[in-house]
C-alpha positions as CSV (number, residue, x, y, z in Angstrom):
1,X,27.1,-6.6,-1.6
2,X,24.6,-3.9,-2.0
3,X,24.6,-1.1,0.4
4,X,23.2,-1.6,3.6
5,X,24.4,-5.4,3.6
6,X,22.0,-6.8,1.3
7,X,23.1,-9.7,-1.2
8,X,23.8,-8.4,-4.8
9,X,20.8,-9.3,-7.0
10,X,21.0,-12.9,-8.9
11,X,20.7,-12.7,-13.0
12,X,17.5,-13.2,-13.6
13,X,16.2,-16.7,-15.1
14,X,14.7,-17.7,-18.4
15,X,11.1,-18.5,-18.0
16,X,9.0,-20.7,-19.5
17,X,6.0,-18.5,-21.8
18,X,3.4,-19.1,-19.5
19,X,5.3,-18.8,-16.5
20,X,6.2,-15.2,-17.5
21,X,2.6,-14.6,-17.9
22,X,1.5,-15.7,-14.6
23,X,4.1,-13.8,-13.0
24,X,3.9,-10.5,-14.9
25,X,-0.3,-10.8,-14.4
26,X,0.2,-11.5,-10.6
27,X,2.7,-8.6,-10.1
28,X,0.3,-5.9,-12.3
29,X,-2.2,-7.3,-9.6
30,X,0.2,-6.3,-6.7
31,X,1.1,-2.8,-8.0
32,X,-2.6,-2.2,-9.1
33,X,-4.6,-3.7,-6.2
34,X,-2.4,-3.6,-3.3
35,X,-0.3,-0.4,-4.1
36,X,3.2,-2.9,-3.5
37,X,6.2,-0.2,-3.7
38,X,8.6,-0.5,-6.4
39,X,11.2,-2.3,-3.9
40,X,8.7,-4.8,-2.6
41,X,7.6,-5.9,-6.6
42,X,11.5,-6.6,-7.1
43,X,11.8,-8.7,-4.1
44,X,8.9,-10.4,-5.3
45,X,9.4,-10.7,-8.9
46,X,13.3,-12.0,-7.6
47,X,11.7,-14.6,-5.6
48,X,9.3,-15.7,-7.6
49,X,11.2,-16.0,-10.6
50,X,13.4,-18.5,-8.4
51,X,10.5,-20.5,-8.1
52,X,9.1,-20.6,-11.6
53,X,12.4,-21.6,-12.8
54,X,12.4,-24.5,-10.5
55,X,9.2,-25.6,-11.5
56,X,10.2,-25.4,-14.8
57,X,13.3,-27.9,-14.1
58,X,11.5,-30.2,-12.4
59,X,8.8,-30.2,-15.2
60,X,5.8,-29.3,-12.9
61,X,2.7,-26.9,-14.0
62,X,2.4,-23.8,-11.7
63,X,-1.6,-24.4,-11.8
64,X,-1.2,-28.0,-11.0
65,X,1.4,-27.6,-7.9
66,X,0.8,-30.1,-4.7
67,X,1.6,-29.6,-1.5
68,X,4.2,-32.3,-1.1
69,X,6.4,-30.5,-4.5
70,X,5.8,-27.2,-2.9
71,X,7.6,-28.4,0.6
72,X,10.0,-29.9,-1.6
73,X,11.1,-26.3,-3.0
74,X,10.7,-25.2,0.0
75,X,13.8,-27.4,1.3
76,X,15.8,-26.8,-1.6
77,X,15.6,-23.5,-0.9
78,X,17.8,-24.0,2.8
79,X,20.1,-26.3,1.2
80,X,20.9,-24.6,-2.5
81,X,19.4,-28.2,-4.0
82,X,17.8,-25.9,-6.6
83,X,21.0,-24.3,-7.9
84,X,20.6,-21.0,-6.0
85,X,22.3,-19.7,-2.9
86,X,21.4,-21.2,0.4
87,X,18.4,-19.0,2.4
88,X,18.3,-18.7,5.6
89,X,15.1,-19.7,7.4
90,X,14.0,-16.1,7.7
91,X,14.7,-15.5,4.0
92,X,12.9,-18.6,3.2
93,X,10.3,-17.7,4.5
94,X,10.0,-14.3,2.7
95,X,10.3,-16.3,-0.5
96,X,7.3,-18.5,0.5
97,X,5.2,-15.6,1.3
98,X,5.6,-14.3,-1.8
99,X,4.7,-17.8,-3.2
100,X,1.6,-18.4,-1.2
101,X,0.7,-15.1,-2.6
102,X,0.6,-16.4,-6.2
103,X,-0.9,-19.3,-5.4
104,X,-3.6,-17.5,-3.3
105,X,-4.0,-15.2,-6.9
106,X,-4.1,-18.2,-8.9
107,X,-7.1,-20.0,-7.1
108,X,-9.1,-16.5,-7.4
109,X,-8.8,-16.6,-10.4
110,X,-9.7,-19.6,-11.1
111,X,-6.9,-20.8,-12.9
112,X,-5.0,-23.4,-10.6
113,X,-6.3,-26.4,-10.9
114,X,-5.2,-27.5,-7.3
115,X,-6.1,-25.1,-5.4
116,X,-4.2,-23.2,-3.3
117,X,-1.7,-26.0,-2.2
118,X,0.5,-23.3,-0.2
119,X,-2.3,-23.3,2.7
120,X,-0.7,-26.7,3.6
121,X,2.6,-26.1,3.9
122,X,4.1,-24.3,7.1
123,X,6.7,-21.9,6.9
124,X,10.1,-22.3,8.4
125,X,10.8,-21.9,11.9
126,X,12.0,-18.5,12.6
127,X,14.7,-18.1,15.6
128,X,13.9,-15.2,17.8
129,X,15.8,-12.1,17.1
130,X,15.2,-9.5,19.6
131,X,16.7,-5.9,18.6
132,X,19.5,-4.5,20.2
133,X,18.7,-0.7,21.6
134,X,21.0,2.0,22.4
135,X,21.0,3.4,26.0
136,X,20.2,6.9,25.8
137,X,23.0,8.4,26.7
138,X,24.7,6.5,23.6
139,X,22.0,8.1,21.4
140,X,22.4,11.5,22.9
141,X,26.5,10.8,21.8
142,X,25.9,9.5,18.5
143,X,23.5,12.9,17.9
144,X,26.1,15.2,18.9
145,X,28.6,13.4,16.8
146,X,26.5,13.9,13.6
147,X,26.2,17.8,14.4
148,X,29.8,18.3,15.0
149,X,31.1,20.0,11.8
150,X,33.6,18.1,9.7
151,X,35.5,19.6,7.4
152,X,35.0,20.5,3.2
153,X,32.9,22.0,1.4
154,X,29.5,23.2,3.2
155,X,30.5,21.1,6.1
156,X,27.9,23.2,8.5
157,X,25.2,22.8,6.6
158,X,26.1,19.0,6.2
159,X,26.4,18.8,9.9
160,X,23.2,20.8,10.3
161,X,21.5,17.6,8.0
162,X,22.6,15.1,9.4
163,X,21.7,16.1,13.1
164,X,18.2,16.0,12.1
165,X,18.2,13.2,10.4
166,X,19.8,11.2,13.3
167,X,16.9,13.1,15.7
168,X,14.2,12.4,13.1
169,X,15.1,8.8,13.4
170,X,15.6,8.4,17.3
171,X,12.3,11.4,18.1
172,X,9.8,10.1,15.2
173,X,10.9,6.1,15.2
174,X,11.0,6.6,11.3
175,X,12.4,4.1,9.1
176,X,15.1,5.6,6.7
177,X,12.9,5.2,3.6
178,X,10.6,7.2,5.4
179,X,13.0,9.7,6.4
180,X,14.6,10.2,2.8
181,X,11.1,10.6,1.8
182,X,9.9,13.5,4.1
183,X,8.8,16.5,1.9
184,X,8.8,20.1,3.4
185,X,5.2,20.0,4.0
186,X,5.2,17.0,5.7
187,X,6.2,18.7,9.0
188,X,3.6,21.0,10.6
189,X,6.1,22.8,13.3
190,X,2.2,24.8,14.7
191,X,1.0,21.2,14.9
192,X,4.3,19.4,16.5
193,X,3.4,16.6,14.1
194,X,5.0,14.9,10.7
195,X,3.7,12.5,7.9
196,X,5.4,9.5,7.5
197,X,5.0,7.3,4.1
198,X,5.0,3.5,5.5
199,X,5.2,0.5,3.3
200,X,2.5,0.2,1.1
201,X,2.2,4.2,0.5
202,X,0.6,3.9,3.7
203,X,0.4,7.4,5.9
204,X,0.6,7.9,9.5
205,X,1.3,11.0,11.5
206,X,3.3,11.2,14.4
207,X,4.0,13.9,16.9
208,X,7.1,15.5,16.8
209,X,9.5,16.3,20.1
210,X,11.1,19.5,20.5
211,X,14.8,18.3,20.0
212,X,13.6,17.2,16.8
213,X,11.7,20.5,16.0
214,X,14.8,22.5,17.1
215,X,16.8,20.5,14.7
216,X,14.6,20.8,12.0
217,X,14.4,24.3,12.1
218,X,18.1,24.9,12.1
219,X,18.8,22.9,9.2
220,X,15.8,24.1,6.9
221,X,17.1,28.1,8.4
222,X,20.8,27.2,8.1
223,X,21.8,24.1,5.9
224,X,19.4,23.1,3.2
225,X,19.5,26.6,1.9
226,X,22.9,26.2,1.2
227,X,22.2,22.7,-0.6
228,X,19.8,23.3,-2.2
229,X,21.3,25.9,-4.1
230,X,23.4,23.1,-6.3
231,X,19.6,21.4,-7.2
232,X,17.3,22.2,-9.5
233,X,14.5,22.2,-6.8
234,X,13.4,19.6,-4.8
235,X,10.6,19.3,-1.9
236,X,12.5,16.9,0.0
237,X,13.4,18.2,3.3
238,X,17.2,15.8,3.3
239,X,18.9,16.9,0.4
240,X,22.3,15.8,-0.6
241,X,25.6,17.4,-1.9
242,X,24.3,18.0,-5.2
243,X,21.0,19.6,-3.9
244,X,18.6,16.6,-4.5
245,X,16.6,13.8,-1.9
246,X,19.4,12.5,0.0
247,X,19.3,8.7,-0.7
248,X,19.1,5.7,1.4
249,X,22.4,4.7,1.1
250,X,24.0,8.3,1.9
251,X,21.2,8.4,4.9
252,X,23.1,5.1,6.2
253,X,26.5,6.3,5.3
254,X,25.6,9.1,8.0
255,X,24.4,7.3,11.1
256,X,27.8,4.6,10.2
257,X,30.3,8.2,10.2
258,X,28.1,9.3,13.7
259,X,28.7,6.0,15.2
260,X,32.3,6.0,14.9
261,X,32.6,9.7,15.6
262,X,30.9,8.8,19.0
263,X,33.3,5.7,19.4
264,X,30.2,3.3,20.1
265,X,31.9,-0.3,19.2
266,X,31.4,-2.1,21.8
267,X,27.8,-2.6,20.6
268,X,26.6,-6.6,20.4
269,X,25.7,-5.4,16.5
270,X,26.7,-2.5,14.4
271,X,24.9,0.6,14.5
272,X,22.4,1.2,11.4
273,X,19.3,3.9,10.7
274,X,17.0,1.1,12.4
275,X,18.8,1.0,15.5
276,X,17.8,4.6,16.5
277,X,13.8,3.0,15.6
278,X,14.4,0.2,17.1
279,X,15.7,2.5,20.8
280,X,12.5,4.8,20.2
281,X,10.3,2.0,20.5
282,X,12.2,0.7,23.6
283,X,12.3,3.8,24.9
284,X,8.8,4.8,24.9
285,X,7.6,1.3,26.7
286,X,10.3,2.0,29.2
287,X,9.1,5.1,29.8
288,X,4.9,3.4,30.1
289,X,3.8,4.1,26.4
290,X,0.9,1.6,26.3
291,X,2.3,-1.0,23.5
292,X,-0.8,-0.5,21.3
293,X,-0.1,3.1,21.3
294,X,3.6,2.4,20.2
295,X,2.0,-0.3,17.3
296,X,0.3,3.0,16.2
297,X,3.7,5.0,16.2
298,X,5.9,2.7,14.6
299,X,3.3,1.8,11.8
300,X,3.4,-2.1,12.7
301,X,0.4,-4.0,11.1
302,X,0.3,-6.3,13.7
303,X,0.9,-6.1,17.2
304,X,3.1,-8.7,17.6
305,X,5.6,-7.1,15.6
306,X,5.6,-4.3,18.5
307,X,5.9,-7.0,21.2
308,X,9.5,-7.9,20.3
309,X,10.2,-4.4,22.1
310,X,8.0,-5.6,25.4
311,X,10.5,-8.7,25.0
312,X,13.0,-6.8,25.2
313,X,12.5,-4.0,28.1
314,X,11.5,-7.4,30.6
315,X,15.2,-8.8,29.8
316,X,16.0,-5.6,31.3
317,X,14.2,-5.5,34.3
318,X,15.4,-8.9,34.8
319,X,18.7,-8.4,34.5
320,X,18.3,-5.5,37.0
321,X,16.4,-7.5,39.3
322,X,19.2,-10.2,39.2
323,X,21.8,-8.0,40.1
324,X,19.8,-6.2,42.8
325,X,17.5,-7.9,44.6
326,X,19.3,-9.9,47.7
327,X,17.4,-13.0,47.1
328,X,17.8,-12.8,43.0
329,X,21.7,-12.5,43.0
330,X,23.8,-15.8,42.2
331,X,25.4,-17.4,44.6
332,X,24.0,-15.4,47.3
């Protein structure tokens, strides 16, 4: 497994010649047109060779695919029928996106000579996963356990890091790509506000809370000084023990060591960097953020991403309702 749970990459597959074309011409499109990141083409490119290669097996033109063969893939894909593992709907469904987006290309361009035969074929039904937010007292505990000092080497200045990173994740709702990517400049401390890189290289900026600020300012005063000094000069505000951009996977590394500092297992799911987004978002519709505003925050293209979290704060109301209205509580 890669770090942060996700399944070790498959070896990629032979291609037929004009499969590779397709493919290499429809991801130039994605990194030209659309401005895909570097980890979205590789998710791509992984699915889509899948695909090509099953084609290729079963004999069938890319430009010439029907619906019927398409939902055909489709269902090897949940059973492993095609020779890969067995996706789960929601990853089966990520692979069809990328699919329909090909075949979308293809029509365009005027080379399928079916049309676009993904239109017809619906994607797999998706069971409801709501997130799991931490009360706030338990994010309070899990912040004080990332500033408490281990020991080593320049552990105050490590502890000084990672308290902000654990408050710029919970005050800003940043994903950790996008807080391993904040630059110095990115924080105006006059302003109260920060620049976030989204997916897609797309910018938003968000306000910044003064526990967040406070944080900030003790760890660039106090702790990246001190790590920096091993790099060769970096803007990146996070910086790791060898005094460059503190990576994803050492980002996670810190919220799993603050978690079980703070002795917070008897969670429904472990705690991970998106946890602390995913109780931001909560928090703020708890506390009356109107859930466009929150869309806005969190950097969701759609709104009904950001509705989960409504999903979520009624469960809560109705459990409290349950247990204390008079005529809600069972078997009164």
């Amino acid at each position: 497994m890669t770090p942060g749970g996700a399944p070790d990459p498959a070896p990629e597959q032979a291609l037929r010649p004009a499969d590779e074309r397709i493919l290499e011409q429809y991801l130039s499109h994605l990194r030209i047109e659309r401005g895909l990141s570097a980890n979205t083409l590789a998710a791509y490119r992984r699915d889509l060779r899948r695909y090509l290669a099953e084609l290729a097996r079963r004999d069938i033109d890319a430009t010439a695919v029907d619906p019927q063969q398409l939902g055909r893939w489709l269902q090897s894909l949940r059973t492993g029928a095609d020779g890969g593992s067995v996706l789960s709907a929601s990853s089966a469904a990520r692979s069809l996106a990328a699919v329909r987006g090909l075949h979308s290309f293809l029509d365009a361009e005027r080379v399928s000579s079916s049309g676009d035969p993904a239109r017809l074929v619906p994607s797999p039904a998706l069971p409801r996963r709501l997130p799991h937010p931490l009360a706030i007292a338990q994010v309070e505990a899990l912040i004080e356990a990332a500033g408490r000092p281990s020991t080593g080497r320049d552990a105050t200045a490590r502890a000084l890091r990672d308290r902000a990173l654990l408050e710029v994740l919970y005050g800003l709702g940043a994903r950790i790509s996008e807080a391993t990517g904040l630059d110095v400049d990115d924080i105006d401390a006059q302003e109260r506000a920060a620049v976030l890189r989204g997916k897609g290289d797309k910018h938003r900026v968000v306000p910044v809370g003064r526990f967040a600020l406070e944080a900030l300012e003790a760890y660039l005063t106090r702790g990246r000084p001190v790590l920096a000094a091993r790099g060769t000069g970096t803007p990146a505000i996070f910086l790791g023990s060898r005094g460059t951009r503190l990576t994803r996977q050492a980002a996670w590394q810190v919220v799993q060591r603050a978690a079980d500092a703070a002795e917070l297992s008897d969670l429904p799911e472990p705690i991970s960097p998106h946890t602390l987004r995913h109780s931001y978002a909560t928090h703020l519709l708890h506390g009356g953020a109107d859930v466009r505003a929150v869309q806005e925050l969190l950097g969701h293209a759609s709104v009904t991403t950001t509705q989960l979290y409504t999903q979520v704060t009624v469960d809560s109301l109705r459990e409290t309702h349950a247990g204390a209205h008079p005529r809600a509580r069972r078997g009164a």
